[in-house]
Structures are given as structure tokens and as C-alpha cells.
C-alpha positions in Angstrom: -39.2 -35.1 44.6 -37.9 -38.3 45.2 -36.6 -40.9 42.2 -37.4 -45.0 43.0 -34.2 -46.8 41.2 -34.1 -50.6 40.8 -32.1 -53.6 41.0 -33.7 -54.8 37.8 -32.5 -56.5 34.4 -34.0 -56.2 31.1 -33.9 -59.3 29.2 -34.6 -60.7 25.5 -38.0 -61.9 24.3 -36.6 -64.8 23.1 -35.8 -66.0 27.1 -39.4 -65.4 27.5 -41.5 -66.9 24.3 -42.6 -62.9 24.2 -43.4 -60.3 21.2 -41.6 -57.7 23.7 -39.0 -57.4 27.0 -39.3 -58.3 30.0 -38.1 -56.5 32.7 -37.2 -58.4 35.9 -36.8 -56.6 39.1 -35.3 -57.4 42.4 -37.3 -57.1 45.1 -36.2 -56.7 49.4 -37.4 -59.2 51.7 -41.2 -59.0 52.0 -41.4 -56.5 49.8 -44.2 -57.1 47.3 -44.0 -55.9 43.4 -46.2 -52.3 42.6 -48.8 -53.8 39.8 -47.6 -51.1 37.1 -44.1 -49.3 36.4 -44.2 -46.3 34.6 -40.7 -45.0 33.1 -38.7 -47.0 35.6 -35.5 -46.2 36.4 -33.0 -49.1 36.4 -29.9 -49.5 38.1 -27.1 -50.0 35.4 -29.3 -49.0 32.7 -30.8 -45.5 33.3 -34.1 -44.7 32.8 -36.3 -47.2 31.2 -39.3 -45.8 28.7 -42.9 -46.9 29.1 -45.3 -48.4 31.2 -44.2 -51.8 32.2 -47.0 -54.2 33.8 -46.5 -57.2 35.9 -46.3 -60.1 34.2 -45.2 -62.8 37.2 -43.9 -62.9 40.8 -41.7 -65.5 41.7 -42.2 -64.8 45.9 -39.4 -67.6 46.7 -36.9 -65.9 44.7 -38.1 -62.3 45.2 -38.5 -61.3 41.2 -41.0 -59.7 39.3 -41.4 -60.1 35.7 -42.6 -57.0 34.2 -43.9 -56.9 30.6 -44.3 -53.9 28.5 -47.7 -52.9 27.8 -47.6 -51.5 24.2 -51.5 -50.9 24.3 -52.2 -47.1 23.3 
């Protein structure tokens, strides 16, 4: 079994205009953001509950904006 942890922040609704957080990973060089996070693990933080869905990726800085999806 292997466990994905990442460089990622979660940040206030209020930075965003949002009902909910918004998770902002870190991505490598060229690496491009999975679509769908499910329980994420982040760096600092632990483990991050839910299923988190890309909301924005910002290719010149190498973040994606992950929203969570409260649907269900």
C-alpha cells in the first residue's frame, strides 16, 4: 500500500468568496492536478476528510484549487 502526501494548504472561504474550503495543492514541474481527491493527506495537517474536487489550476504557478464537494 502506498500513501500520496501533499504540499498543500487549506485556506478560509472568505479568501475565496466560497460557502466551503479550499484546498490548494503544490504541484512538481509538469506535473498536472488528479481531477478528484478523496481523503487527502496533507503535509502539516494530517489527513484531510472528504472528497475534494478541482476547482482551478493556475499552470504558471503550479497550484490547484480544490473545492470540497459536499454533494451526497
Amino acid at each position: 500500500m502506498s500513501t500520496e502526501v501533499y504540499l498543500a494548504v487549506v485556506e478560509d472561504p472568505a479568501l475565496w468568496d466560497t460557502t466551503g474550503q479550499v484546498l490548494v495543492r503544490y504541484l512538481e514541474p509538469d506535473e498536472r492536478p488528479l481531477d478528484r481527491l478523496i481523503d487527502p493527506i496533507v503535509a502539516g495537517i494530517g489527513e484531510t476528510e472528504g472528497v475534494w474536487d478541482l476547482l482551478l489550476w493556475h499552470e504558471a504557478t503550479q497550484r490547484a484549487f480544490y473545492s470540497e464537494n459536499t454533494a451526497g
